[in-house]
C-alpha positions, 0 to 999 in steps of 0.5 A: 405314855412311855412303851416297851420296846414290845409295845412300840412294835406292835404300835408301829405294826398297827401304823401308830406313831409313837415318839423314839430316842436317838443319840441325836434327838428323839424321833416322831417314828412310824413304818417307813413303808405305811403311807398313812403312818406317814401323813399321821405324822407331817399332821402331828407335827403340822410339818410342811408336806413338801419337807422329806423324812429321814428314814432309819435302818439298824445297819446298811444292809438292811438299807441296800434293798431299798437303794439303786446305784450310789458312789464307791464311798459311802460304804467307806463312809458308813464303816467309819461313822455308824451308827452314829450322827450322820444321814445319808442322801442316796439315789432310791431304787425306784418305783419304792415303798419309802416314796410317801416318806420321801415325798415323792422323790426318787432320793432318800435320806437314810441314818443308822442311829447309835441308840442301844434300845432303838437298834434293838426295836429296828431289828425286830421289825420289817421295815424301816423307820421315818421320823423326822424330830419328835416336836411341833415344826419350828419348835427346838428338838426334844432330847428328853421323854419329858420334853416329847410329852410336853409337846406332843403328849397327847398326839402320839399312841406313846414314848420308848424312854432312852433316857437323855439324847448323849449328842443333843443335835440333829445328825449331819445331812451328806449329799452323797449322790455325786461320785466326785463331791459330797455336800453338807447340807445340815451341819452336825457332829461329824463335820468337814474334816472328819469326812475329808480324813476318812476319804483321804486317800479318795479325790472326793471333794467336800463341800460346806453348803447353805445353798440347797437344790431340794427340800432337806431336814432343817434346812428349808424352813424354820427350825429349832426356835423356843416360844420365848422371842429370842434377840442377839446382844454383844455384851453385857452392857446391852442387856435391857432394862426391862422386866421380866426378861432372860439372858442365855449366854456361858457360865463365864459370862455371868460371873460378872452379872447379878440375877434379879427377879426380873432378870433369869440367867439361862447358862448353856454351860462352860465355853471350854466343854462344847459337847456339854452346851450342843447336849442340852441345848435344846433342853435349856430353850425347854427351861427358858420356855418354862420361865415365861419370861416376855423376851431372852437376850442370847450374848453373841460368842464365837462358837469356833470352827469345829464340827460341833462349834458350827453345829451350836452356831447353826441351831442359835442362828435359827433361834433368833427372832427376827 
């Protein structure tokens, strides 16, 4: 059902659960503060219990309550990139009402998203937003109302329609609880060297890290996989005889290569607009799935070393089948 933003108030008000957009993704969102809200959706997205949720604030203000004692930076930080695609791992002013939220940990991940019609419900309630993606855990994220109800349709009181996700990838994830480094612990949009650029002029060192001392959004468990069994190929030579198969690849690569009936092309888009294949990467594993294809082939590419290029490598590595 899609909502209103009055509607999704007072649905959040009666500790509902109800799907919302991001710039990112669409979120699974309930009060921040309601700890039944909370277990409704780790239920709903039959989410590991141990895994934190993002918790959601119109600006950084309204985000301080809720903080005890973080470096110097990050104000620097959130001036320079929010709203926007960036989450923020902060030490929590404890004992806290986001506790549920963050799993009984004294740290919180906070975000200040750069939607127009979720900045407007954020300011019309008194309490931040958990939510964590709007789809079944492990699945790819939703970036659409209609990929939400697809999944979850049945589960959640509704959906705040903002129209397709602009970016198509989950927000960064920063560490930012040491004053001398900050650690990347989800790759994003907003990458190394806009971090580094942005504190120049401070000796904080950035670190790129797959190595992780606590349970983080996309980081622990497996994430962002279609339904379809997905394999990695070099070339096209390697794509199976088969029937009934897929292969996912750039529009480049099929210039070369016929379609058949047993043989589905899936294009992520051209390899020279990046921001073009990260906003509807998760829309075309939702087209793949609608294929009903037995099995899809991904051309293995070099995606570069950009944020973005990083952000696409990292979410079809997760994809794979293994």
């Amino acid at each position: 059902m899609k909502l209103s933003v009055e509607e999704a108030i007072k649905i959040l008000y009666k500790g509902g659960v109800i799907a919302i957009p991001t710039e990112t993704v669409y979120g699974l969102a309930a009060d921040a503060t309601n700890k039944k809200a909370i277990e409704r959706i780790y239920e709903i997205k039959n989410r590991p219990t141990d895994n934190p949720l993002i918790c959601h604030f119109y600006s950084f203000v309204q985000a301080k309550p809720f903080l005890a004692s973080y470096p110097k930076y990050v104000e620097m930080l959130v001036n320079q990139f929010t709203p926007g695609p960036v989450s923020f791992l902060l030490p929590l002013n404890m004992p806290s009402s986001l506790q549920a939220a963050t799993r009984g940990s004294a740290h919180v991940i906070i975000r200040i998203p750069m939607h127009e019609l979720l900045l407007k419900l954020l300011k019309k309630i008194s309490f931040p937003l958990a939510a964590p993606s709007a789809n079944t855990s492990g699945k790819y994220s939703a970036t659409t109302a209609e990929m939400v109800e697809a999944d979850l349709g049945k589960k959640i009181e509704g959906v705040l329609d903002g129209g397709a996700s602009s970016i198509g990838l989950e927000s960064t994830i920063l560490d930012c609880r040491n004053k001398d480094e900050i650690k990347i612990l989800r790759p994003g949009v907003i990458g190394k060297e806009d971090i580094e650029w942005c504190l120049r002029n401070e000796n904080v060192k950035v670190i790129d890290t797959l190595s992780f001392e606590l349970a983080t959004p996309g980081s622990k468990y497996k994430h962002y996989s279609p339904a379809t069994p997905v394999f990695q190929i070099h070339t096209e030579s390697e794509i199976p005889v088969k029937k009934n198969i897929a292969v996912i690849g750039f529009e480049e690569d099929f210039k070369n290569v016929s379609s058949s009936e047993n043989l589905k092309f899936i294009s992520l888009g051209s390899e020279n607009n990046l921001s073009e294949v990260a906003s509807s990467l998760y829309r075309k594993m939702f087209e793949l799935d609608a294929l009903k294809v037995s099995e899809a082939y991904l051309l293995q590419r070099d995606f570069g070393n950009s944020a973005i290029g990083k952000a696409i490598s990292n979410r079809l590595e997760h994809m794979l089948s293994r």
